[in-house]
VMD Tcl script that builds the backbone (N, CA, C; Angstrom):
set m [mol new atoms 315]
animate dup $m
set s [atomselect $m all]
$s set {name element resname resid chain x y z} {
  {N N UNK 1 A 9.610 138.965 46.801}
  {CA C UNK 1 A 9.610 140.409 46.723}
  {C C UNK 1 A 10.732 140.998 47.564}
  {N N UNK 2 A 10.874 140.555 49.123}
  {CA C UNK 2 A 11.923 140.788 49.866}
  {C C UNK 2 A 13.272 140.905 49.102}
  {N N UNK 3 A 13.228 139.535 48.473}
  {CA C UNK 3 A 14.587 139.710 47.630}
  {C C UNK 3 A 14.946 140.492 46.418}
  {N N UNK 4 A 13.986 140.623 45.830}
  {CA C UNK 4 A 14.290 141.830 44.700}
  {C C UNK 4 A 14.440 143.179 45.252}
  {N N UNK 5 A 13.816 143.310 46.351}
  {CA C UNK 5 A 14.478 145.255 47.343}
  {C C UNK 5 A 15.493 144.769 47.107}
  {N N UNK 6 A 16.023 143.584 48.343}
  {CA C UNK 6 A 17.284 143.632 48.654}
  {C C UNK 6 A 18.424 143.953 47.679}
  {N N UNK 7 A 18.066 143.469 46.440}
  {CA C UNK 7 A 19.441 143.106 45.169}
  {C C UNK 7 A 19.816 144.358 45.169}
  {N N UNK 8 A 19.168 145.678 44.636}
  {CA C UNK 8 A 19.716 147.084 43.944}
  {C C UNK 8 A 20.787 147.772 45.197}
  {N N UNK 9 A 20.649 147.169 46.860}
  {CA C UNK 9 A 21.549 147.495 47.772}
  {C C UNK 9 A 22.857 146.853 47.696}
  {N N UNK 10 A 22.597 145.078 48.064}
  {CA C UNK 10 A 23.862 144.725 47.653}
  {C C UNK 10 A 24.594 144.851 46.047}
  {N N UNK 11 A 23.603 145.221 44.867}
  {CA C UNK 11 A 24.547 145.487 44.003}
  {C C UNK 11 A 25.348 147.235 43.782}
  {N N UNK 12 A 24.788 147.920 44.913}
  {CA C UNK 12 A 25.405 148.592 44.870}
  {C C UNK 12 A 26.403 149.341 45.676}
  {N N UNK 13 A 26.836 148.055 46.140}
  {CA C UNK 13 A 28.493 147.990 46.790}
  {C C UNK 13 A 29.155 148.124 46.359}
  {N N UNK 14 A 30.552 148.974 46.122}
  {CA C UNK 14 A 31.354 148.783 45.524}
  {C C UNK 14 A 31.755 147.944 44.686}
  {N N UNK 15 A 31.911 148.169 43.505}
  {CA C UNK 15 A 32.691 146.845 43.153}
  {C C UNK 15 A 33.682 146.640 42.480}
  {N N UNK 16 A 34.279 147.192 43.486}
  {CA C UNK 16 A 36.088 146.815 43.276}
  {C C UNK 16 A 36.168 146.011 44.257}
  {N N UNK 17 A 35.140 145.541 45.246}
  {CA C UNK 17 A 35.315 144.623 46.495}
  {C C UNK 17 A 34.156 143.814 46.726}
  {N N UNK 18 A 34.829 142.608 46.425}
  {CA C UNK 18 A 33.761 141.354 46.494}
  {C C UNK 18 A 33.868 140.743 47.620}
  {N N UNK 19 A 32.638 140.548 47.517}
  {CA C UNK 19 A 31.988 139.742 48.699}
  {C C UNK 19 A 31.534 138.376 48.962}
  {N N UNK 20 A 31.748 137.383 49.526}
  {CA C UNK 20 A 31.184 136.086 49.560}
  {C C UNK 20 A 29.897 135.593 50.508}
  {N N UNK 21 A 29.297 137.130 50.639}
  {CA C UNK 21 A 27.905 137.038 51.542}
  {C C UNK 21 A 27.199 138.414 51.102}
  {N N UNK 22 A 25.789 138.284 51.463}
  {CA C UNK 22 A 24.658 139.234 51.405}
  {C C UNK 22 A 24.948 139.971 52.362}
  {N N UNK 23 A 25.048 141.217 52.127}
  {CA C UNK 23 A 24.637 141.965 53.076}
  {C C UNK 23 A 23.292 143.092 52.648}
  {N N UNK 24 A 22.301 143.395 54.168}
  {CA C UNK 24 A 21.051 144.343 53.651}
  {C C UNK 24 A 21.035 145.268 55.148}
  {N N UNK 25 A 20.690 146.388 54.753}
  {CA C UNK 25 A 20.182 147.029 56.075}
  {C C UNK 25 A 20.722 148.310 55.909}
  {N N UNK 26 A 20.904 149.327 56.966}
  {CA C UNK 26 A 21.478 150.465 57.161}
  {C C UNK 26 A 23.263 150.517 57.138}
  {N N UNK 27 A 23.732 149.031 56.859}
  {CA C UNK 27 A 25.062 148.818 56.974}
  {C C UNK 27 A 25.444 149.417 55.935}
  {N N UNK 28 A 25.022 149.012 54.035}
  {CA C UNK 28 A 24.862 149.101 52.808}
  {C C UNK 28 A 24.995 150.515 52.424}
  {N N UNK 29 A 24.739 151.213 53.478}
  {CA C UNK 29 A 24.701 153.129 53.368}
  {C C UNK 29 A 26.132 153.228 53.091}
  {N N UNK 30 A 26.112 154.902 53.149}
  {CA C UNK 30 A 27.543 155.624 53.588}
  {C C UNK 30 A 26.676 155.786 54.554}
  {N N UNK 31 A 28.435 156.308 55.183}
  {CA C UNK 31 A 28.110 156.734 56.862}
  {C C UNK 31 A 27.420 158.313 56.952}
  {N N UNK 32 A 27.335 158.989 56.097}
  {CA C UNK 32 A 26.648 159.871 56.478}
  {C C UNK 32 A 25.247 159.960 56.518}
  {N N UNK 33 A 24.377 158.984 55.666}
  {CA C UNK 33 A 23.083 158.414 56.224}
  {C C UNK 33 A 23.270 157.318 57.607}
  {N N UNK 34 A 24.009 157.130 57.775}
  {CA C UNK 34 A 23.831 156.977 58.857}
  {C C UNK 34 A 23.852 157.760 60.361}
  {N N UNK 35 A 24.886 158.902 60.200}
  {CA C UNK 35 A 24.828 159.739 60.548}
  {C C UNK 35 A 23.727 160.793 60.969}
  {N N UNK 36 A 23.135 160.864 59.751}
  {CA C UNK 36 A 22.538 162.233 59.544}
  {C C UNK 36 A 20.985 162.280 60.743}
  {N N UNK 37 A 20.820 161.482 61.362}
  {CA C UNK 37 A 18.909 161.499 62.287}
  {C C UNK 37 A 19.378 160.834 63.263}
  {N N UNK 38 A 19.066 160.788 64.856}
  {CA C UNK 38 A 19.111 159.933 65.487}
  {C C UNK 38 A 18.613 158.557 65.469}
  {N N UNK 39 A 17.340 158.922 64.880}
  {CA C UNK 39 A 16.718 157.533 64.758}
  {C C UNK 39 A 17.662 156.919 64.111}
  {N N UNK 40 A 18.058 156.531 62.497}
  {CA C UNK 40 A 19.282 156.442 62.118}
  {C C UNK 40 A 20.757 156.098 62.493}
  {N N UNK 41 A 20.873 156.872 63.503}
  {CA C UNK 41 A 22.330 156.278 63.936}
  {C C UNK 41 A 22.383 154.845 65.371}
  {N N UNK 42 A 20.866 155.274 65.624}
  {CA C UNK 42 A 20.303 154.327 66.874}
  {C C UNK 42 A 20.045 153.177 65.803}
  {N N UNK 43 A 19.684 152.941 65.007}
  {CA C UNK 43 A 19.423 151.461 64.156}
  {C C UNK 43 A 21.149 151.407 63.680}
  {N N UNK 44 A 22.076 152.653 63.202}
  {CA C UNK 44 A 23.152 151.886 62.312}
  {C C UNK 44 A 23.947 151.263 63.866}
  {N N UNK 45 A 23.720 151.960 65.048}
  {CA C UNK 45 A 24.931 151.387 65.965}
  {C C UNK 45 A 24.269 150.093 66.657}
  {N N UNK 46 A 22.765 149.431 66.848}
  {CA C UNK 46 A 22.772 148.137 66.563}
  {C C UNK 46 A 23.109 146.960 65.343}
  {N N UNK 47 A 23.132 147.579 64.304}
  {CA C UNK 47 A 23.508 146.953 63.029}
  {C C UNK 47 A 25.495 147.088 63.246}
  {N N UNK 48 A 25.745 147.939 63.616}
  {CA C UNK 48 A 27.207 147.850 63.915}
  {C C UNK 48 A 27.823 146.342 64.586}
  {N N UNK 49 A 26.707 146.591 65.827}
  {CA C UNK 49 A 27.168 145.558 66.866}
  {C C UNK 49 A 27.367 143.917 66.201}
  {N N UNK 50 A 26.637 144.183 65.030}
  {CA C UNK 50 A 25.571 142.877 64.606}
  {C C UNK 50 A 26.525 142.195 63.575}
  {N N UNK 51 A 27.165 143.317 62.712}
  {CA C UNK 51 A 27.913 143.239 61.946}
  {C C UNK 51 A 29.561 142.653 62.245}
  {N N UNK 52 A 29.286 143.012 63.355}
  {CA C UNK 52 A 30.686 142.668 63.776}
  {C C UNK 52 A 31.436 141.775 64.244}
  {N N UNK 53 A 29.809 141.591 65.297}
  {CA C UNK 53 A 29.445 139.777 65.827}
  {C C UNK 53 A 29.838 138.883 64.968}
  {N N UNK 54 A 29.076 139.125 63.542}
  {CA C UNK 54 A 29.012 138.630 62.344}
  {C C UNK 54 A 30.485 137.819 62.118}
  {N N UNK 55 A 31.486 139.404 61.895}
  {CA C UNK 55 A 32.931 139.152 61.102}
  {C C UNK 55 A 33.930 138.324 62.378}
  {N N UNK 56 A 33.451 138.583 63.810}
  {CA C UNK 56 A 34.197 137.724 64.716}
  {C C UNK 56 A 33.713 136.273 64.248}
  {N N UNK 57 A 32.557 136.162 64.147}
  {CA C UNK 57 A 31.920 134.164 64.376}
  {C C UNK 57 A 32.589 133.953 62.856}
  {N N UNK 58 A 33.410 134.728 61.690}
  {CA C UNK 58 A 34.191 134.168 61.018}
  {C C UNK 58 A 35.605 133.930 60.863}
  {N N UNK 59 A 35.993 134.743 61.985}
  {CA C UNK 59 A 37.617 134.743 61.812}
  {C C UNK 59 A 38.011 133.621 62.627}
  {N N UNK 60 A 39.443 133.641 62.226}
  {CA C UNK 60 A 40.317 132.927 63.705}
  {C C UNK 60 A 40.217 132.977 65.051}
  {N N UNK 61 A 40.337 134.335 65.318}
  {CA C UNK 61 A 40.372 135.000 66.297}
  {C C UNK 61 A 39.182 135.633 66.762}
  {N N UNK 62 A 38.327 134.803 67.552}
  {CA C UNK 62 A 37.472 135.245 67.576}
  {C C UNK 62 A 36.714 136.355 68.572}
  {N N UNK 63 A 37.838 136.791 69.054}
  {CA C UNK 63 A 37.951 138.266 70.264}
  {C C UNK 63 A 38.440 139.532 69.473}
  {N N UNK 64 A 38.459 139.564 68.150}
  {CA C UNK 64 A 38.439 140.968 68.501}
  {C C UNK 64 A 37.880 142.053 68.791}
  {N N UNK 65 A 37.941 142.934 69.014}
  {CA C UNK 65 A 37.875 143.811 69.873}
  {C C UNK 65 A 36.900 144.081 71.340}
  {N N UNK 66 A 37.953 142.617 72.148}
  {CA C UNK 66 A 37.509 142.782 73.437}
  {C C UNK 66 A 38.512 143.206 74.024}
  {N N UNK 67 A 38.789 144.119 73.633}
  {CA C UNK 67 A 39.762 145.036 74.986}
  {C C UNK 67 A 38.380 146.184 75.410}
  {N N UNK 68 A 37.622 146.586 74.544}
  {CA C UNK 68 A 36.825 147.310 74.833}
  {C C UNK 68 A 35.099 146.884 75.135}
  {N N UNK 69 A 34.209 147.483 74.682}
  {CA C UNK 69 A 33.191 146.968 74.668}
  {C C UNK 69 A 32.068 147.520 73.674}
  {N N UNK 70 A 30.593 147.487 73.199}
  {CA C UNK 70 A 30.153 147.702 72.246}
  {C C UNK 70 A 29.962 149.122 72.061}
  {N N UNK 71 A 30.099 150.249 73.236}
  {CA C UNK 71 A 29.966 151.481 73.112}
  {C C UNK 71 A 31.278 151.770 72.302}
  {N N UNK 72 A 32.608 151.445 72.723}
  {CA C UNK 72 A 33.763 151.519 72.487}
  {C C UNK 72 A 34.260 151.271 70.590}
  {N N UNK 73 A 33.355 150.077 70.688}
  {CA C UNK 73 A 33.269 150.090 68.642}
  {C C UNK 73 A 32.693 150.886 68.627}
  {N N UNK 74 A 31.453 151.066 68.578}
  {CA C UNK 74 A 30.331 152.197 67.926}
  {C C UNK 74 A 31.164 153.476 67.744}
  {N N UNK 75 A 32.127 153.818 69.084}
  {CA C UNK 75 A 32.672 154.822 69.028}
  {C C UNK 75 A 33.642 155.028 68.149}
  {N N UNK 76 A 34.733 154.552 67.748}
  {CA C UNK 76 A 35.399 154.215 67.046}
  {C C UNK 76 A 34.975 154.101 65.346}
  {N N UNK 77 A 33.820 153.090 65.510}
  {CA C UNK 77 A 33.580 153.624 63.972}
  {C C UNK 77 A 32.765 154.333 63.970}
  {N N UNK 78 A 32.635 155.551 64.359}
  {CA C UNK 78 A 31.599 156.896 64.478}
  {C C UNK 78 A 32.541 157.695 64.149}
  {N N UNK 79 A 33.832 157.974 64.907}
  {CA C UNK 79 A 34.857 158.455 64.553}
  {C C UNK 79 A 35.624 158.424 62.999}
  {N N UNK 80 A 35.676 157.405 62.151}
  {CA C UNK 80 A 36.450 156.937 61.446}
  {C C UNK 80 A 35.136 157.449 60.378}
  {N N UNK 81 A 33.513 157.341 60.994}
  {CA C UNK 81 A 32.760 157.898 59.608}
  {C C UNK 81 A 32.612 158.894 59.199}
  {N N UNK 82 A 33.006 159.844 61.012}
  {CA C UNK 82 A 33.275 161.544 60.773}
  {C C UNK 82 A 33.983 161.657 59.594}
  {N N UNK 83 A 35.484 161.257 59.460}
  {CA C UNK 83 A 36.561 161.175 59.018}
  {C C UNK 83 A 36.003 160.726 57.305}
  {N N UNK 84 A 35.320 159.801 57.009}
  {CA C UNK 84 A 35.140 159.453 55.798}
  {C C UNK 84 A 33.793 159.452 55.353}
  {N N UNK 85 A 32.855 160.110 55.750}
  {CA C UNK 85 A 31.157 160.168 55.212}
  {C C UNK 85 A 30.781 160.000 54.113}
  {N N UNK 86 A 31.395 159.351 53.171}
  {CA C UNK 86 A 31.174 158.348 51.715}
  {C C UNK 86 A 31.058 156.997 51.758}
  {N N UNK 87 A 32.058 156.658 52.897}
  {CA C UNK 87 A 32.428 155.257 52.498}
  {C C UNK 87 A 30.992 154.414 53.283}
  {N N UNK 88 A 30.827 153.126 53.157}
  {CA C UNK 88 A 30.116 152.538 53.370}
  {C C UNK 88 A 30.111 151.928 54.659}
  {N N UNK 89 A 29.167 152.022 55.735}
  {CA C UNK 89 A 29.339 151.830 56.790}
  {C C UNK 89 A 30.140 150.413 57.196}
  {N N UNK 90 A 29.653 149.082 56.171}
  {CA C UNK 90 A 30.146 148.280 56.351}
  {C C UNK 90 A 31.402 148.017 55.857}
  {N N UNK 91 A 31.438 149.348 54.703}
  {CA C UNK 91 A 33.345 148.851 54.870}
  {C C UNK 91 A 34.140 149.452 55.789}
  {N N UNK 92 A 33.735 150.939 56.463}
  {CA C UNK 92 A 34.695 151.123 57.756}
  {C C UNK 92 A 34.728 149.992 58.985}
  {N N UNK 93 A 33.875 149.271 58.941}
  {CA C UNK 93 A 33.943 148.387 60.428}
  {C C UNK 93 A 35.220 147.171 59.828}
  {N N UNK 94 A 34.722 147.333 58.692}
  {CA C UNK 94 A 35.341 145.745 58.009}
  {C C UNK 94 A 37.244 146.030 58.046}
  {N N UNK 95 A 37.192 147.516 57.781}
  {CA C UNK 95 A 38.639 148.163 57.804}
  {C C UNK 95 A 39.084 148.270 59.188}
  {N N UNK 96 A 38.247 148.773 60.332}
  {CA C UNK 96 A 38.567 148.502 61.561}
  {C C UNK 96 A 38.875 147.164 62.099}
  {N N UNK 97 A 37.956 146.249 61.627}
  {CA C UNK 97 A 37.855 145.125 62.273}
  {C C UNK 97 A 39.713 144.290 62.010}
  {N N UNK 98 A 39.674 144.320 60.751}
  {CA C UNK 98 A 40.917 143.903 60.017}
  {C C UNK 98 A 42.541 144.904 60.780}
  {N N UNK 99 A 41.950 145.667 60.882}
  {CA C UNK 99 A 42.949 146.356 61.671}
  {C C UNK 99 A 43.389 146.598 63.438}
  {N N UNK 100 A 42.081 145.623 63.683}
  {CA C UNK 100 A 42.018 145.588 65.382}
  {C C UNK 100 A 42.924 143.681 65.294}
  {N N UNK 101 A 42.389 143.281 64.150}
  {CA C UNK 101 A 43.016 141.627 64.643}
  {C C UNK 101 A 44.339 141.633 63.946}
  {N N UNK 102 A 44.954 142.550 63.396}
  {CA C UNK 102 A 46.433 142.682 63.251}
  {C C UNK 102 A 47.236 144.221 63.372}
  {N N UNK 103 A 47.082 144.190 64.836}
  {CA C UNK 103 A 47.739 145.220 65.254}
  {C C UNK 103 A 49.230 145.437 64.853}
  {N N UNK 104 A 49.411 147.115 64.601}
  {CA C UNK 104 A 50.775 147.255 64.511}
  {C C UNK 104 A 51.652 147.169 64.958}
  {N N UNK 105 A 52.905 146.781 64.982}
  {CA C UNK 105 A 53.973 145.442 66.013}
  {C C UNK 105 A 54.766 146.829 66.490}
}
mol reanalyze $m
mol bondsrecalc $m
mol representation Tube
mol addrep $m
């Protein structure tokens, strides 16, 4: 049963952008449900942290973004959801993330 909720979220990710993993949770939103209640933004900015953990334990590089710390993401992509309150929470981190491990020269 778990898995049949889950499907109608991940299938409705974009899909012009594939994925080679499940994702479920408050990530799957736009950012403006995430936004919109405290309760809400207190579950999306642990799911942030979680998510991110996530995309480090797959890359090369597995520091990014330790120049700062987990308030410092949250902040950052809080900022970037002001900025875009459609897009999907997990693709602004995924756009940050990609853009913190190849900084502009």
């Amino acid at each position: 049963m778990a898995v049949a909720a889950a499907m109608p979220v991940v299938l409705g990710v974009s899909q012009a952008q594939a994925y080679d993993y499940m994702a479920v949770g408050i990530g799957t939103m736009p950012c403006k449900y995430w936004l919109s209640t405290p309760q809400l933004e207190g579950e999306g900015n642990t799911w942030i942290l979680g998510w991110w953990t996530g995309l480090d334990s797959r890359n090369d590089n597995h520091w990014v973004g330790s120049s700062t710390d987990g308030n410092g993401i949250i902040l950052v992509v809080k900022k970037e959801c002001q900025n875009n309150p459609n897009k999907l929470l997990m693709n602004v981190i995924a756009d940050l993330f990609k853009k913190w491990n190849h900084p502009p020269k």
